[in-house]
Structure formats: C-alpha cells, structure tokens
DSSP file (Angstrom, degrees, kcal/mol; ACC not computed):
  #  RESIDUE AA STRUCTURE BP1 BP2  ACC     N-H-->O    O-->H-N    N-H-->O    O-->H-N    TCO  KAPPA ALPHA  PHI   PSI    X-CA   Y-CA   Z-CA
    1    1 A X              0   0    0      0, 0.0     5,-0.1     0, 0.0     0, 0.0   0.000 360.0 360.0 360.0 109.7   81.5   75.6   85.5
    2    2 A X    >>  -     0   0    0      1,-0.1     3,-3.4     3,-0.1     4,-0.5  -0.228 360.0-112.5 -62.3 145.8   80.4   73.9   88.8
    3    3 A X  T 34 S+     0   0    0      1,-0.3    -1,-0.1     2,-0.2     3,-0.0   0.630 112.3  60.0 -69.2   9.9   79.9   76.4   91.4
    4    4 A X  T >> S+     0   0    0      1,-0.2     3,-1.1     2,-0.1     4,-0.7   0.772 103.8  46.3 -78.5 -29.1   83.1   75.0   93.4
    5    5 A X  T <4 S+     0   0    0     -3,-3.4    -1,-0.2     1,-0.2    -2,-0.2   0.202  87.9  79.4-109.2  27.5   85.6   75.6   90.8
    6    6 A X  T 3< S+     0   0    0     -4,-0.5    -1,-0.2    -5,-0.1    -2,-0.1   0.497 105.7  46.4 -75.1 -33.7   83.8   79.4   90.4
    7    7 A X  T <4 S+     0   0    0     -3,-1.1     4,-0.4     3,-0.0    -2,-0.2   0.962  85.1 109.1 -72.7 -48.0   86.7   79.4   94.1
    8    8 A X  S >< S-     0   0    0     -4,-0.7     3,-5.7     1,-0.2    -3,-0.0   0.268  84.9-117.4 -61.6 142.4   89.6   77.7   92.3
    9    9 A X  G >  S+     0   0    0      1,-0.4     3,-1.0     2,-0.2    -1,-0.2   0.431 103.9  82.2 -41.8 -27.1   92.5   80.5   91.7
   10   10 A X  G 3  S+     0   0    0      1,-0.3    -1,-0.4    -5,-0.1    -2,-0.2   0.749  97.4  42.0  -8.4 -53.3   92.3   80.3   88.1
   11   11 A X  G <  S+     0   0    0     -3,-5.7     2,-0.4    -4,-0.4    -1,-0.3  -0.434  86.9 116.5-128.3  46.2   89.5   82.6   88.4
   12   12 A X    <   -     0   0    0     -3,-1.0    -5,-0.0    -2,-0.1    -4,-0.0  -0.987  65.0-119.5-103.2 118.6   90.7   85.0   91.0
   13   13 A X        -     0   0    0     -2,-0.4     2,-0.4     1,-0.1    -2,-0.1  -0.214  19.6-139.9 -59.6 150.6   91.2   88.6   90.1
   14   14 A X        -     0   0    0      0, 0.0     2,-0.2     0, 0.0    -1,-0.1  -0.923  13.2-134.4-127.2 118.0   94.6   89.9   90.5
   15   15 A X        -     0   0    0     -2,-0.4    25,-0.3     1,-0.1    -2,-0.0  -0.426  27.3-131.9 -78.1 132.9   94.9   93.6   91.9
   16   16 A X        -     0   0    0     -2,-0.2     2,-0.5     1,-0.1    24,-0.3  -0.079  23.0 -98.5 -66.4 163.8   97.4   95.7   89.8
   17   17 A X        -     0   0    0     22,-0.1    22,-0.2    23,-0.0    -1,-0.1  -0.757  41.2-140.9 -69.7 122.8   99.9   97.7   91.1
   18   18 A X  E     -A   38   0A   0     20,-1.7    20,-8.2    -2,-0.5     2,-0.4  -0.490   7.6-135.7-102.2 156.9   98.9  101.6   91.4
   19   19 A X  E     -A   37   0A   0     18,-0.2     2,-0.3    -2,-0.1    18,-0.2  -0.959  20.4-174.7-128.0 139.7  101.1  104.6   90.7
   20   20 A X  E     -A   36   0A   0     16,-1.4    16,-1.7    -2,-0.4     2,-1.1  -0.976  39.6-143.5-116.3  99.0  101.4  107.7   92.8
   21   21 A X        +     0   0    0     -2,-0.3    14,-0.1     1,-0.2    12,-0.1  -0.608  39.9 177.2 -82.1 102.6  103.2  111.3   92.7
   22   22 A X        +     0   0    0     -2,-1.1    -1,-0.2    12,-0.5     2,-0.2   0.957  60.2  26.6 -67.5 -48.4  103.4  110.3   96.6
   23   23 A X        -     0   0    0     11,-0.2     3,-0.2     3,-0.1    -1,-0.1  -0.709  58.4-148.5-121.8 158.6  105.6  114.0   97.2
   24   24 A X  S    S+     0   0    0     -2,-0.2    87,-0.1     1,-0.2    -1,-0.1   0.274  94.9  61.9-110.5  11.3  105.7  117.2   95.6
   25   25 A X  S    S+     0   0    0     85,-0.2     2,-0.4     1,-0.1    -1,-0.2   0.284  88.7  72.3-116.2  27.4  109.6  117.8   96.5
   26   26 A X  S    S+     0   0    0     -3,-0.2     8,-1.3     5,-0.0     2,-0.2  -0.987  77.4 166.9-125.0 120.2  110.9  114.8   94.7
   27   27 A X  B     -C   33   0B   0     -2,-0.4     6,-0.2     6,-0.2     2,-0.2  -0.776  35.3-122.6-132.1 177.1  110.6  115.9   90.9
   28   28 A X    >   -     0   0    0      4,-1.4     3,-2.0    -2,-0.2     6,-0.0  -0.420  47.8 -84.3-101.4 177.3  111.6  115.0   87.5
   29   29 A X  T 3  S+     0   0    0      1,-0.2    -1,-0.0    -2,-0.2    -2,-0.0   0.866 130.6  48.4 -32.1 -46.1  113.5  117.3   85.0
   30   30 A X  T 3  S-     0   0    0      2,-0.1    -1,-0.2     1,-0.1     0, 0.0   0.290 125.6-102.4-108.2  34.4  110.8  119.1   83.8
   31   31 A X  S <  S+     0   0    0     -3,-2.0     2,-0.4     1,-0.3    -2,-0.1   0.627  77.6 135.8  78.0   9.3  109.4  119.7   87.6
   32   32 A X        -     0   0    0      1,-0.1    -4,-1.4     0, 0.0    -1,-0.3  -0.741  61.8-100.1 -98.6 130.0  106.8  117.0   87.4
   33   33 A X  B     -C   27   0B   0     -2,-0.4    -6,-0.2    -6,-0.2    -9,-0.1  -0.353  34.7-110.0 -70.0 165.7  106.6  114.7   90.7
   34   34 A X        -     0   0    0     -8,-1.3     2,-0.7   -11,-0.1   -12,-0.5  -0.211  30.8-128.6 -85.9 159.5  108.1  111.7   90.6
   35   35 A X        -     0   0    0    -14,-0.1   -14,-0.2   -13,-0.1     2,-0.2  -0.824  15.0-154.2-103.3 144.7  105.4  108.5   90.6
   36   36 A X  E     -A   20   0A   0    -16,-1.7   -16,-1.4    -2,-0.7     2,-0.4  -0.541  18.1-131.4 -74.4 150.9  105.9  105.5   93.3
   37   37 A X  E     -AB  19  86A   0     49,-3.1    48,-4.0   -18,-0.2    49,-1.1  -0.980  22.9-146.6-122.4 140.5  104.5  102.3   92.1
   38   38 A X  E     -AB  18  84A   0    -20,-8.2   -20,-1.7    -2,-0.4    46,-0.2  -0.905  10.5-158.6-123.5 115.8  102.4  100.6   94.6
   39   39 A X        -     0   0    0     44,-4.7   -22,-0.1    -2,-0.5   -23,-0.1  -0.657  24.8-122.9-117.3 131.3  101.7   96.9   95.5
   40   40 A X        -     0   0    0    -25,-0.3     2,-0.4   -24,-0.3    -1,-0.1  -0.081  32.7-122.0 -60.1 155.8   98.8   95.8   97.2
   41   41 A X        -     0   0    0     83,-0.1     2,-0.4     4,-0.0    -1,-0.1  -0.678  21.0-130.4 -95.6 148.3   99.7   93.8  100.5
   42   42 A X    >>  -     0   0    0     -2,-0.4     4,-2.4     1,-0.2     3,-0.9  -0.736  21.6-114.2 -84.5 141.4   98.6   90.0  101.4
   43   43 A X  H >> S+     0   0    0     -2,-0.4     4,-2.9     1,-0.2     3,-1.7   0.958 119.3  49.5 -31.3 -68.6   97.3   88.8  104.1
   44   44 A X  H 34 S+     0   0    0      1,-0.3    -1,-0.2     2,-0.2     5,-0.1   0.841 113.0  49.0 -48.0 -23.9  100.0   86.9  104.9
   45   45 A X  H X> S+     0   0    0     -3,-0.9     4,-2.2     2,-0.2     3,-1.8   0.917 112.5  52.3 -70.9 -35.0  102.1   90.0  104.4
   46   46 A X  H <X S+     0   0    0     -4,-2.4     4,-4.2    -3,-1.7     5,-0.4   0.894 110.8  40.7 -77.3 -46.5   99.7   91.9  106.5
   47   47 A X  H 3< S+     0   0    0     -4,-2.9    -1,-0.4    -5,-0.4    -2,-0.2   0.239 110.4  61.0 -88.6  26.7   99.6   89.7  109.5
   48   48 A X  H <> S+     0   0    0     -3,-1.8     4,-2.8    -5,-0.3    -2,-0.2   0.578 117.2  35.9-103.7 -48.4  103.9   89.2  109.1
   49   49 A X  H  X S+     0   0    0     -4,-2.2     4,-0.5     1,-0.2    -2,-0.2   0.960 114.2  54.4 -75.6 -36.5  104.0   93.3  109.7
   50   50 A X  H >< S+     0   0    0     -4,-4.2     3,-0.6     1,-0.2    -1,-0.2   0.916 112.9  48.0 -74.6 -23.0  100.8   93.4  112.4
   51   51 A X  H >4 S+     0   0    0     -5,-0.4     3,-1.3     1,-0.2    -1,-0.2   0.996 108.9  49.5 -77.9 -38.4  103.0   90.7  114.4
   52   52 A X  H 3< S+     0   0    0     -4,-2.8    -1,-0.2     1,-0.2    -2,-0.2   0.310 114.2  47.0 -57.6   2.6  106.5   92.8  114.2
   53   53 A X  T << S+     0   0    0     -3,-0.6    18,-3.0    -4,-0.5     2,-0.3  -0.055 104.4  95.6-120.0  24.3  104.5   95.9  115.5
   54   54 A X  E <   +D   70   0C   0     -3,-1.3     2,-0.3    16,-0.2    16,-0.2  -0.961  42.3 164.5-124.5 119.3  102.7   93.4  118.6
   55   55 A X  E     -D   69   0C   0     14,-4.2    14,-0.9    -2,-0.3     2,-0.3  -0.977  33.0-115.7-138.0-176.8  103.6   93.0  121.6
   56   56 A X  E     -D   68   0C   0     -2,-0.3     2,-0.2    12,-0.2    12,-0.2  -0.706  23.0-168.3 -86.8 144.8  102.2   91.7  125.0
   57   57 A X        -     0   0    0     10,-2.6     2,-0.4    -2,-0.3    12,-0.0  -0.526  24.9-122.3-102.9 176.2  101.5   93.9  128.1
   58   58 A X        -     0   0    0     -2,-0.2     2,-0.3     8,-0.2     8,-0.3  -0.933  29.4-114.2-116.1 157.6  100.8   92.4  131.3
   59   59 A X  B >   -E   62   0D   0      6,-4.4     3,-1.3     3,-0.6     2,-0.8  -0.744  35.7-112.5 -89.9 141.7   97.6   93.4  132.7
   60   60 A X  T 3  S+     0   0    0     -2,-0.3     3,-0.1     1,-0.3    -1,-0.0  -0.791 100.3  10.4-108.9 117.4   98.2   95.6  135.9
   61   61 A X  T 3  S+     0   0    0     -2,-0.8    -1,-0.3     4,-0.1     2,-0.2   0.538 110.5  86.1 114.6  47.6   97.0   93.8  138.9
   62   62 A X  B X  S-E   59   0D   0     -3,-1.3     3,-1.5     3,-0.2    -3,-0.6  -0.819  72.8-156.2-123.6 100.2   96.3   90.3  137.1
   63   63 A X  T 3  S+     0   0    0      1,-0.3     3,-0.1    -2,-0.2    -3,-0.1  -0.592  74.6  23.7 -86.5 132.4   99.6   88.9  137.4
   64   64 A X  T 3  S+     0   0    0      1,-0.3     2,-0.5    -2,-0.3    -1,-0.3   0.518 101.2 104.5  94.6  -7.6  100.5   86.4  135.0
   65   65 A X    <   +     0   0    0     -3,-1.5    -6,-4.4    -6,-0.3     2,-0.3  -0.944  45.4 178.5-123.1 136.2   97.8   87.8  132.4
   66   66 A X        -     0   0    0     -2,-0.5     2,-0.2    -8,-0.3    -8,-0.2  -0.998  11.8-149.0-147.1 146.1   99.2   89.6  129.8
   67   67 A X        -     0   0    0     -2,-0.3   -10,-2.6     1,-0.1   -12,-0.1  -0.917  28.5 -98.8-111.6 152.5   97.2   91.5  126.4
   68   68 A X  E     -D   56   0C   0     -2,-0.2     2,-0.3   -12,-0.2   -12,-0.2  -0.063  35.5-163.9 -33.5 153.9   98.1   92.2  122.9
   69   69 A X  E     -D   55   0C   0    -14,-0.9   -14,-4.2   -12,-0.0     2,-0.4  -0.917   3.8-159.7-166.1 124.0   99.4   95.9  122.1
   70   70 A X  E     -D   54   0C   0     -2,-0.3     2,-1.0   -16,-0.2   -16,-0.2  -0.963   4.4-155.9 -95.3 120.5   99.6   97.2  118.7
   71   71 A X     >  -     0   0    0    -18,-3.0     4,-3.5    -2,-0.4     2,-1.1  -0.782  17.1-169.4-120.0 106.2  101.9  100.3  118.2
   72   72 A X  T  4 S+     0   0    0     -2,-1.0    -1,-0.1     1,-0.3    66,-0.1  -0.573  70.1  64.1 -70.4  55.1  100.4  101.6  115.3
   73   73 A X  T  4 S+     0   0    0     -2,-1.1     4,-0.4   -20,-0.0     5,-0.3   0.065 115.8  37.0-111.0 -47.9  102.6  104.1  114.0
   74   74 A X  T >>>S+     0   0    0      2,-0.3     4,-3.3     1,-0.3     3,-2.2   0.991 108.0  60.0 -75.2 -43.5  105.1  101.4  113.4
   75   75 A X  H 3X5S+     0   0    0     -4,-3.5     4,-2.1     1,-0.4     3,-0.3   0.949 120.7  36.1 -34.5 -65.7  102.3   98.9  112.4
   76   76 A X  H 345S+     0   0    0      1,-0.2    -1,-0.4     2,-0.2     4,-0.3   0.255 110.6  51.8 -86.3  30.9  102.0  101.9  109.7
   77   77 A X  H <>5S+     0   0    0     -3,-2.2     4,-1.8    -4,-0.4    -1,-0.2   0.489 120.8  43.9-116.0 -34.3  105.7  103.2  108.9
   78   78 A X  H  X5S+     0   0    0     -4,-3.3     4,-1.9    -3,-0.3     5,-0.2   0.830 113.0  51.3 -94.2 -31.7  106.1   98.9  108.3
   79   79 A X  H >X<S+     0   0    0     -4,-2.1     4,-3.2    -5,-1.0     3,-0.8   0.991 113.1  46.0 -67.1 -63.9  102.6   98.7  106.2
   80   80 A X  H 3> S+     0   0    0     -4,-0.3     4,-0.6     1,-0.3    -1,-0.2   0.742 111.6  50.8 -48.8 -44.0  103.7  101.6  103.9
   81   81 A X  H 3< S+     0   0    0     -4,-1.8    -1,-0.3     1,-0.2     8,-0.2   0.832 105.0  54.0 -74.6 -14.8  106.9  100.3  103.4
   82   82 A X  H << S+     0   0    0     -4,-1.9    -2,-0.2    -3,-0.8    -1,-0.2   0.739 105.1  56.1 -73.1 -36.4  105.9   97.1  102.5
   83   83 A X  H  < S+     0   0    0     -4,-3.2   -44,-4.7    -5,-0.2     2,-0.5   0.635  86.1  97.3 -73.0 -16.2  103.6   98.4   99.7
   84   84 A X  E  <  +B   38   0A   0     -4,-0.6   -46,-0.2    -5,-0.2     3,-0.1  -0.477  34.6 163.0 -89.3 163.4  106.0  100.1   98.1
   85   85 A X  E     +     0   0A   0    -48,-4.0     2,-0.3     1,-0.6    -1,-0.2   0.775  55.5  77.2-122.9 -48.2  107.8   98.8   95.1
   86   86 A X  E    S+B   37   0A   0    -49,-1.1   -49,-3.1     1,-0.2    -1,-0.6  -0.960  91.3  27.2-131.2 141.2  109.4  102.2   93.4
   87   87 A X  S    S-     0   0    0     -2,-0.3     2,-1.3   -51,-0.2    -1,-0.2   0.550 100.4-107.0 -79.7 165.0  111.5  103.4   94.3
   88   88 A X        +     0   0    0      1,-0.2     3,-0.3     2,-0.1    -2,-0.1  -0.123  31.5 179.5 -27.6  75.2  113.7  100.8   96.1
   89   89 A X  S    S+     0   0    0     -2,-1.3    17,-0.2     1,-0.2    -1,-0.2   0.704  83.0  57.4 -77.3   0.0  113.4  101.4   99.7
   90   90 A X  S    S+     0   0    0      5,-0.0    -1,-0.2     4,-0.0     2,-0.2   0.651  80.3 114.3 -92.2 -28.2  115.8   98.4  100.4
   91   91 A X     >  -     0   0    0     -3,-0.3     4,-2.3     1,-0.2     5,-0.1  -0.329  61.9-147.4 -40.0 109.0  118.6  100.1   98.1
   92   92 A X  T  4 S+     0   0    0      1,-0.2     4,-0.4     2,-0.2    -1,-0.2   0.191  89.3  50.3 -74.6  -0.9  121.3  100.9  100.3
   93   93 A X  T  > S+     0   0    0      2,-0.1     4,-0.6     3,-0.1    -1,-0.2   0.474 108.3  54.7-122.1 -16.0  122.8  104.2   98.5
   94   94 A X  H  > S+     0   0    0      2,-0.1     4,-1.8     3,-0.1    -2,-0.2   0.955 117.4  35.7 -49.8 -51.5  119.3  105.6   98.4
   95   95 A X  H  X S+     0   0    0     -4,-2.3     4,-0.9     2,-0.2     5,-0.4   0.995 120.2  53.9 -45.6 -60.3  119.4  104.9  102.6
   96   96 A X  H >> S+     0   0    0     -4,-0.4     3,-4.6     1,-0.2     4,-0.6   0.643 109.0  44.2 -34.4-109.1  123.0  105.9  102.1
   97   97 A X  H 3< S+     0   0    0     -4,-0.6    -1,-0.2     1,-0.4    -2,-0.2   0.340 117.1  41.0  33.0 -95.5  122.0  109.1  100.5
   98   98 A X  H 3< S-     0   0    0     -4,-1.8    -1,-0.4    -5,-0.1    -2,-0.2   0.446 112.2-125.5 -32.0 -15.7  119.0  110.1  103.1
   99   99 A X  H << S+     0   0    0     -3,-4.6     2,-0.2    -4,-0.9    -3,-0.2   0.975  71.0 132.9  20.4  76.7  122.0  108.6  105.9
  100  100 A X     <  -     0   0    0     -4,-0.6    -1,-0.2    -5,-0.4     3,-0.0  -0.810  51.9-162.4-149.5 155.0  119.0  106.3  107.1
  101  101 A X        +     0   0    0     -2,-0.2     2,-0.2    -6,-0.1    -6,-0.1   0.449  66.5  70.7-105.5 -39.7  119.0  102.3  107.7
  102  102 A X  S  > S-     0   0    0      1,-0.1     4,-1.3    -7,-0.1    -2,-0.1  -0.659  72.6-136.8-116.9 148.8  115.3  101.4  107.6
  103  103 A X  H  > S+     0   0    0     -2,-0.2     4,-0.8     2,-0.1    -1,-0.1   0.820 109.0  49.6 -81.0  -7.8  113.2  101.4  105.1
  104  104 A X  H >> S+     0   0    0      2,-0.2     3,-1.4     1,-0.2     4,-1.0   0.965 113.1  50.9 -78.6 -55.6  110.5  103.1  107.2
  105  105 A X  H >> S+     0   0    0      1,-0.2     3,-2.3     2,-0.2     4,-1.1   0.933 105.7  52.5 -49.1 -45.1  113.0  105.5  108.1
  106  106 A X  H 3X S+     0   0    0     -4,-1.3     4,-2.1     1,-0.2    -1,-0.2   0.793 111.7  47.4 -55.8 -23.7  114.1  106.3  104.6
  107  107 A X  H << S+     0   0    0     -3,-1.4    -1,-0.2    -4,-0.8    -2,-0.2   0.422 103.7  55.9-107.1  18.1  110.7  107.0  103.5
  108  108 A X  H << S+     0   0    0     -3,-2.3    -2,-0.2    -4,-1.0    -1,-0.2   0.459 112.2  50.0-107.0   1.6  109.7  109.2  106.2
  109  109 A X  H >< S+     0   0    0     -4,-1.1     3,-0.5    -5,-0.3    -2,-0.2   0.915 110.6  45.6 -69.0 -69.0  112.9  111.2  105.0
  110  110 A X  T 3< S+     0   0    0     -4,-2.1     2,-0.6     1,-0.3   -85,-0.2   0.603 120.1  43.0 -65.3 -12.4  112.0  111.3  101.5
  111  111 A X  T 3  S+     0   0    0     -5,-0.2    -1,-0.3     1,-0.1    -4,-0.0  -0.694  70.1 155.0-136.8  78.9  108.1  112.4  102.5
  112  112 A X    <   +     0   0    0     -2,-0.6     2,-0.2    -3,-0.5    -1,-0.1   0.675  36.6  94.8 -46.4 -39.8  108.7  114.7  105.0
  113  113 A X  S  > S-     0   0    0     -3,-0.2     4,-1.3     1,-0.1     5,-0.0  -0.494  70.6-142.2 -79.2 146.9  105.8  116.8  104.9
  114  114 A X  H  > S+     0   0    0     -2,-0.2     4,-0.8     2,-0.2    -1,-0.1   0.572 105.4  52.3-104.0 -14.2  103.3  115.1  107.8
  115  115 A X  H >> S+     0   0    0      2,-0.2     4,-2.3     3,-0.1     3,-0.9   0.926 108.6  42.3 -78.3 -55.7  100.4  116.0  105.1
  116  116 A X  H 3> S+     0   0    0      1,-0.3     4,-2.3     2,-0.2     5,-0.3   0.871 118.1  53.6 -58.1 -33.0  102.0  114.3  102.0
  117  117 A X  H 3X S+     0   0    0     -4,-1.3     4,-2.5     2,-0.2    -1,-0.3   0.944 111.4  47.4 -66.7 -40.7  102.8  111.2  105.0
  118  118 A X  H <X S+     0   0    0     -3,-0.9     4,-2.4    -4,-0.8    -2,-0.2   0.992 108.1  54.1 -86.8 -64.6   99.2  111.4  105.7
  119  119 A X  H  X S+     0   0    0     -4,-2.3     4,-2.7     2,-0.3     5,-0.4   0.873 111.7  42.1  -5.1 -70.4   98.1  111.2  102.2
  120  120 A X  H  X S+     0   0    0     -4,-2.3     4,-7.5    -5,-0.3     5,-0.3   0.997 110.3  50.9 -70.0 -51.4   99.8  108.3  101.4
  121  121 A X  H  X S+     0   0    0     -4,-2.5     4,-1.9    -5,-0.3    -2,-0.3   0.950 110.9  53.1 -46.5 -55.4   99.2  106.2  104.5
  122  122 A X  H  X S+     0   0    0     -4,-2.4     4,-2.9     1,-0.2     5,-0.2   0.947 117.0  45.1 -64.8 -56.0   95.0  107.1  104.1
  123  123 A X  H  X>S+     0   0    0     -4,-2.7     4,-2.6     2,-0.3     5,-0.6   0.898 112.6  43.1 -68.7 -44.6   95.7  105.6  100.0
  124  124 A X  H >X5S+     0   0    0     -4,-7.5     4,-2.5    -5,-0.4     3,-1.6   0.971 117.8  51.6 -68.4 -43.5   97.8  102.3  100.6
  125  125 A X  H 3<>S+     0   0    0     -4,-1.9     5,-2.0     1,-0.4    -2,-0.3   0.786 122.6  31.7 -97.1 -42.4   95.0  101.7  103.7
  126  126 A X  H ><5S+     0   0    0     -4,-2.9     3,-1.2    -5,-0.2    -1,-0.4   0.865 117.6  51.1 -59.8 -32.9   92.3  102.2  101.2
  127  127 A X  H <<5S+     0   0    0     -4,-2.6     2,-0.2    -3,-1.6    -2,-0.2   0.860 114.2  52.7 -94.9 -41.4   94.2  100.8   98.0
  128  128 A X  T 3<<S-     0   0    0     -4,-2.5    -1,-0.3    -5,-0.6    -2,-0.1  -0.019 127.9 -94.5 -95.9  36.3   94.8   97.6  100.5
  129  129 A X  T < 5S+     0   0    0     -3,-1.2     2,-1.0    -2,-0.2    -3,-0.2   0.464  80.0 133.5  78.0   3.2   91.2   97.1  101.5
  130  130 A X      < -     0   0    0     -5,-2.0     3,-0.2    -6,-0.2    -1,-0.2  -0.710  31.3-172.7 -97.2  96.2   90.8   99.0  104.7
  131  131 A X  S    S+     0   0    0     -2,-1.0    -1,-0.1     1,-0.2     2,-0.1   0.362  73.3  48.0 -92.3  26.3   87.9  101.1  104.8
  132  132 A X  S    S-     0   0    0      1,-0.1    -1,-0.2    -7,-0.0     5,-0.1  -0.746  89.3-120.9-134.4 103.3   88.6  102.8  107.9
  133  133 A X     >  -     0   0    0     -3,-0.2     4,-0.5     1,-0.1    -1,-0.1   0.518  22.8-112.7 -28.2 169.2   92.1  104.3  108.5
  134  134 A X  H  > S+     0   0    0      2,-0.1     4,-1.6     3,-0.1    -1,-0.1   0.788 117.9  42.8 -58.8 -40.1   94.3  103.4  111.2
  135  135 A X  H >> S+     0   0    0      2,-0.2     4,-1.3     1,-0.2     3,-1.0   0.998 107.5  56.0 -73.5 -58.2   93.8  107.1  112.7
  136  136 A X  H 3> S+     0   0    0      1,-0.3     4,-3.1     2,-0.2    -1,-0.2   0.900 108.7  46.9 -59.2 -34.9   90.4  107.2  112.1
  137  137 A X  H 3X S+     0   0    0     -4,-0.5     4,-1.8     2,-0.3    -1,-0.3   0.976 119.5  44.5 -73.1 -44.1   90.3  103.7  114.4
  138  138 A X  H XX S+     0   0    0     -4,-1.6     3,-1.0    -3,-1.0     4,-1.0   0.973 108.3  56.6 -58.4 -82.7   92.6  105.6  117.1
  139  139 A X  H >X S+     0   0    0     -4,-1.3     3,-1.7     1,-0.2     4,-1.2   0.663 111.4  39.8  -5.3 -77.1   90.8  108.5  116.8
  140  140 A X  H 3< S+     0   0    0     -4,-3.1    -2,-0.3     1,-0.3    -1,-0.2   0.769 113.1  51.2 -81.2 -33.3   87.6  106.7  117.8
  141  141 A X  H << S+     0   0    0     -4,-1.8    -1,-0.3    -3,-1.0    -2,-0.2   0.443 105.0  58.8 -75.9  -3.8   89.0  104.4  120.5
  142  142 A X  H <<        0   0    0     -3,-1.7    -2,-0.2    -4,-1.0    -1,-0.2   0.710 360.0 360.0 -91.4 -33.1   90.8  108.0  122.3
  143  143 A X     <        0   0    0     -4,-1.2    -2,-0.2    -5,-0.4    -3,-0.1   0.521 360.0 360.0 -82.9 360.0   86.7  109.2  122.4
C-alpha cells in the first residue's frame, strides 16, 4: 500500500456507538436503568451546533468591532442532544409526555439530577474527543 492511500477512507476507523445507564430514575421492569445509545459527533456536526450557540458582541468602546461569544451551556444542552440516538429526543409524545418542545429541554427533564447532567456531559465530551471539559475550560478562564 503506498503511504497516500494509508489516508484514503477505506482505511479509516469507524467509532461505534456507546451505551449508557445515563439516569438512575428511568428504569426497566426489573429496576435496572435504562441504557441510552450514544453517537459520536462530526466535525461538521460539531461546528453546525458551536455556530447556533455563537454570537457576536460588539466590543465596548471600539465601535464597529464586534467578538465571538460562545454560550456554553447551550453549546452543551445542543452537543448532548446531538449525541444521543436512544431514546428519541425528537419524538414528539416523549416531548409530549415531559410537556417540553426541545430536545435539550426534554433531556434536561428526563435527567434531572444536576450530578447525573454532569456525568453525562463530562462522557459525551470525552467519548467525542475532548480532553478537557467545557467546565473545566470555564473554570480555568473565571481564574
């Protein structure tokens, strides 16, 4: 094999989907949580959600100059939803159900608990290549 066609997509791994008891208050019959399946994100997916969570400021007292602004909670309520595959978070009598719209809202319904939220957000941002959280990067930019 010449060491160009070592690139060509033929010979690109393809990352599986993982599964996850994301909450312990959604259970099965015999009291076991239920598992999510979870789909790695793409770039292209990644930079379609970091631009719907972007917006420009203007810079105050350079008029006419304006910076990017990430509002990272949504950047991650959009990332999270985006990864998930099961259950359906676009099914409209699960939303129904929760009486929610969004998928972000519907899964900050169904994972209530701000630990179990946390949880999950630290695993898709590892599971999707980030090897320093979103918080942890807030965190260090508040210091």
């Amino acid at each position: 094999m010449s060491a160009m066609r070592a690139f060509f997509k033929t010979n690109k791994v393809v990352k599986e989907n993982a599964f996850l008891a994301v909450t312990k208050s959604l259970c099965d019959e015999e009291g076991k949580p239920l598992m999510w399946e979870i789909k790695p994100i793409s770039t292209k997916e990644d930079e379609l959600v970091r631009d719907a969570c972007t917006k420009e400021m203007s810079i105050p007292g350079k008029p006419g100059m304006y910076r990017n602004k990430l509002n990272t909670n949504a950047y991650i309520s959009k990332l999270l939803a985006a990864s998930i595959v099961y259950p359906d978070l676009l099914n409209a009598e699960l939303q129904d159900s929760y009486d929610v719209k969004t998928p972000e809202d519907l899964l900050k319904e169904m994972v209530d608990d701000s630990g179990e939220y946390t949880e999950l957000t630290a695993f898709v941002q590892k599971f999707n290549g980030f090897n320093v959280t979103m918080q942890e990067q807030a965190d260090e930019a508040k210091n």
